[in-house]
C-alpha positions as CSV (number, residue, x, y, z in Angstrom):
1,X,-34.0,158.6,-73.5
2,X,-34.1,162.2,-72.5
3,X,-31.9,164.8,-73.7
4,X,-29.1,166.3,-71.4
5,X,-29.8,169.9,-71.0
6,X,-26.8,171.9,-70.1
7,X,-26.9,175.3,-68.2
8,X,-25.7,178.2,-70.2
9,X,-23.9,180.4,-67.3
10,X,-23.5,183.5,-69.7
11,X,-25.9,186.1,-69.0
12,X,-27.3,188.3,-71.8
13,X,-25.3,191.2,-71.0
14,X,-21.8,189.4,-71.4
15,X,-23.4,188.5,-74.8
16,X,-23.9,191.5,-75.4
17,X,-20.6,192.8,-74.4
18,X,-18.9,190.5,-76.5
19,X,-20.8,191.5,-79.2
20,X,-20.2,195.5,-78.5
21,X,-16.3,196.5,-79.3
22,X,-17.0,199.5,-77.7
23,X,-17.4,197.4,-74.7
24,X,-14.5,195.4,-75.0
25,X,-12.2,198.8,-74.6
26,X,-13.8,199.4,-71.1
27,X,-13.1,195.6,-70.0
28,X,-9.7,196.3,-71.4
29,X,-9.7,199.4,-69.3
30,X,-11.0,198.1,-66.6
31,X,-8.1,195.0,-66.9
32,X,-5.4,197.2,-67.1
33,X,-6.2,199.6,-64.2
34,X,-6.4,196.4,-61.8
35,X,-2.9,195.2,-63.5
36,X,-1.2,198.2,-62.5
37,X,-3.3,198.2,-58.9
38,X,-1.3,194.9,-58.2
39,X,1.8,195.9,-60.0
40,X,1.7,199.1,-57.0
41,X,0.6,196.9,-54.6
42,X,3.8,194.5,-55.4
43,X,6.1,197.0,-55.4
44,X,5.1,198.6,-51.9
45,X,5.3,195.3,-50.8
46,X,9.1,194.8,-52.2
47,X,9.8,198.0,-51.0
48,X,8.6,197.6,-47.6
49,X,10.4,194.1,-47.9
50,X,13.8,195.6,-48.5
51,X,13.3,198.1,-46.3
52,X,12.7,196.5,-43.4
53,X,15.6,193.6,-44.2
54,X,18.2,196.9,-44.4
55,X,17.1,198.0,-40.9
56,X,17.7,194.3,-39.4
57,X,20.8,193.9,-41.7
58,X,22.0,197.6,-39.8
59,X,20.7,196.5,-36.4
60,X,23.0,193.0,-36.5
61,X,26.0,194.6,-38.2
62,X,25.6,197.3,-35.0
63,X,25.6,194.4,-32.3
64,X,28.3,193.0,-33.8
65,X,30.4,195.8,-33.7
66,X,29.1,196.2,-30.2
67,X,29.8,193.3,-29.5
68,X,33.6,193.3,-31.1
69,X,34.3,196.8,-29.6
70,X,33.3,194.5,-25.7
71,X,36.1,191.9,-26.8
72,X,38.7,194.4,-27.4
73,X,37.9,196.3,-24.3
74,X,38.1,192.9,-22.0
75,X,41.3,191.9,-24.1
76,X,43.2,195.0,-23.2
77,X,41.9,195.1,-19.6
78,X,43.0,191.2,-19.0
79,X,46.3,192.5,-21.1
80,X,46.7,195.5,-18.4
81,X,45.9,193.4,-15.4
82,X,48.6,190.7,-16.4
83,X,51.1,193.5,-16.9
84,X,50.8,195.3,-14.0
85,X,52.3,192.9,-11.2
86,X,55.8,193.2,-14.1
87,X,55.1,197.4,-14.2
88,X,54.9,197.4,-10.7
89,X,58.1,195.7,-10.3
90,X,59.9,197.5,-12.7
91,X,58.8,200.8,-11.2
92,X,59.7,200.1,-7.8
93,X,63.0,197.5,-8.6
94,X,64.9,198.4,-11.5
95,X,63.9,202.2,-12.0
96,X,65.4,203.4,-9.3
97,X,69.0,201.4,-9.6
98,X,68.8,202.8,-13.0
99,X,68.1,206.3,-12.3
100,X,71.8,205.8,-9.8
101,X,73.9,204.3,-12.7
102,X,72.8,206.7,-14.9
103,X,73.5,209.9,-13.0
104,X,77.1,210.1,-14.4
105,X,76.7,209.4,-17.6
106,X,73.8,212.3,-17.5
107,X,76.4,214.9,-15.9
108,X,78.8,213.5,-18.7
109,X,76.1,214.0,-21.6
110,X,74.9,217.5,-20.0
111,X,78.6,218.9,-19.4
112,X,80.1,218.1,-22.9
113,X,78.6,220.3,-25.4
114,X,78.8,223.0,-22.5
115,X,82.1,222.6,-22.4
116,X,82.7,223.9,-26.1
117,X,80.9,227.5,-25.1
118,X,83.1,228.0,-22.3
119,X,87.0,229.2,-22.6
120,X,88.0,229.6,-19.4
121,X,85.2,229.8,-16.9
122,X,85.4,227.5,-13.9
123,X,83.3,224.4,-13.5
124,X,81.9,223.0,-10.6
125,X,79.5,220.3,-10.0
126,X,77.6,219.8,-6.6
127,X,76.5,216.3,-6.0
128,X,75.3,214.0,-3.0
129,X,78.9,212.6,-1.5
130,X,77.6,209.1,-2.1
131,X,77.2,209.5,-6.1
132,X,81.0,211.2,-6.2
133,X,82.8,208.3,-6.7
134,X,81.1,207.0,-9.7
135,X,80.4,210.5,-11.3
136,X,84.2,210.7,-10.3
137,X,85.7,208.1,-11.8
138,X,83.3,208.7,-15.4
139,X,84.6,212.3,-15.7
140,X,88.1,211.8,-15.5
141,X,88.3,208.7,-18.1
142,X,86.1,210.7,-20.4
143,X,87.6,214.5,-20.2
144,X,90.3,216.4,-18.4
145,X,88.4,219.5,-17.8
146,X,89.3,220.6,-14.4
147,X,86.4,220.2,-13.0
148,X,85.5,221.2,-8.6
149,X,83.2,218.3,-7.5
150,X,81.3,219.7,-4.4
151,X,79.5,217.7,-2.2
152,X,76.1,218.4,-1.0
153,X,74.6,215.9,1.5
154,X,71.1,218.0,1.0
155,X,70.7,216.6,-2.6
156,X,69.8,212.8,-3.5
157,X,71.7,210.6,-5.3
158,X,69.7,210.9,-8.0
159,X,70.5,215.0,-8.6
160,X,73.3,217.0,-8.7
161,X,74.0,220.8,-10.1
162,X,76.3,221.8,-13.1
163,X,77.7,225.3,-12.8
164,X,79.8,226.9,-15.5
165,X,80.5,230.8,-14.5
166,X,77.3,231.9,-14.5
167,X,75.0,229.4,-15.9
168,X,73.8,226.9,-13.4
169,X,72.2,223.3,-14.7
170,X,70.0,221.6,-12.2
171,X,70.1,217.4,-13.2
172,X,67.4,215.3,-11.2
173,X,66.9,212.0,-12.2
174,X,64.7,211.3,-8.9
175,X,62.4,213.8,-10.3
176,X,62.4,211.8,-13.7
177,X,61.8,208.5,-12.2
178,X,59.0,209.8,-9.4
179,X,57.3,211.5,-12.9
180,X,57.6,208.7,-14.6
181,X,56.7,205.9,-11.9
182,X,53.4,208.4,-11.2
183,X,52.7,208.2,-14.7
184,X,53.0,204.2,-14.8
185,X,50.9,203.7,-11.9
186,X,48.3,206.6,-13.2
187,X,47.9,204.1,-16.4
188,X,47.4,200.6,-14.6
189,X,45.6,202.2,-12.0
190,X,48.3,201.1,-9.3
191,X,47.8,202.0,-5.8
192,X,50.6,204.0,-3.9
């Protein structure tokens, strides 16, 4: 039977390499620089990794902020639009009655501490003829300054004019509930 020859694959200058120590440094060498030429590489690649997984991580936390800062907007507005038809009401309803009833207690508010700078000086308060009764009937319960009520069909019911001697103060709750029924309507964007 014949012999099996093998192939020997090893050329003569690995056998000599192996057998040259001074030639094993430079494989060494040559080992290590392409060790740290993949260690680079993997690390750009981790860093370019990371990097780019921040910037999508920042662009979806940015749409959802986006997107929460829409729902909040279209919450308030549906919020605004329901209350609107109640503000409207309110405005052009109850703050006018309110702005009547309250006339005498304002003149009562606005004459008493006026009423401790004066000694003697006369008082006189000019008023529309239809708020006198009220306005009236408040001041006497409440002091017993003599006090001249003038009428003056000129003014609303919603004003009237405090004078002590020489000072003169000018109360116009028309004004306050036309200010504040402008700024109402300004915010819900009601229509005159």
């Amino acid at each position: 039977m014949a012999l099996l020859k093998l192939e020997i694959f090893e050329t003569a200058e690995s056998v000599a390499k192996e057998a040259n120590p001074a030639d094993g440094s430079a494989l060494e060498d040559v080992r290590l620089a392409a060790y740290e030429q993949g260690y680079s590489a993997g690390w750009e690649d981790a860093s370019a990794a990371q990097s780019s997984e921040q910037s999508r991580i920042r662009s979806d936390l940015a749409r959802n902020i986006q997107a929460l800062g829409f729902t909040f907007h279209e919450a308030r507005l549906h919020m605004l639009k329901a209350l609107a038809p109640l503000m409207q009401e309110i405005v052009c309803q109850l703050l006018p009655e309110v702005a009547r009833t309250a006339l005498a207690p304002t003149v009562l508010q606005t004459l008493m501490p006026l009423t401790e700078q004066i000694a003697d000086a006369p008082v006189s308060l000019v008023l529309n003829p239809m708020a006198r009764a009220p306005v009236e009937a408040l001041l006497e319960q409440a002091t017993s300054l003599p006090i001249k009520i003038v009428e003056e069909p000129s003014l609303s019911e919603g004003q009237a004019y405090l004078r002590l001697g020489d000072c003169e103060t000018h109360i116009d709750l028309d004004r306050a509930t036309a200010d504040l029924t402008a700024a109402i309507r300004g915010f819900f964007g009601l229509p005159e």
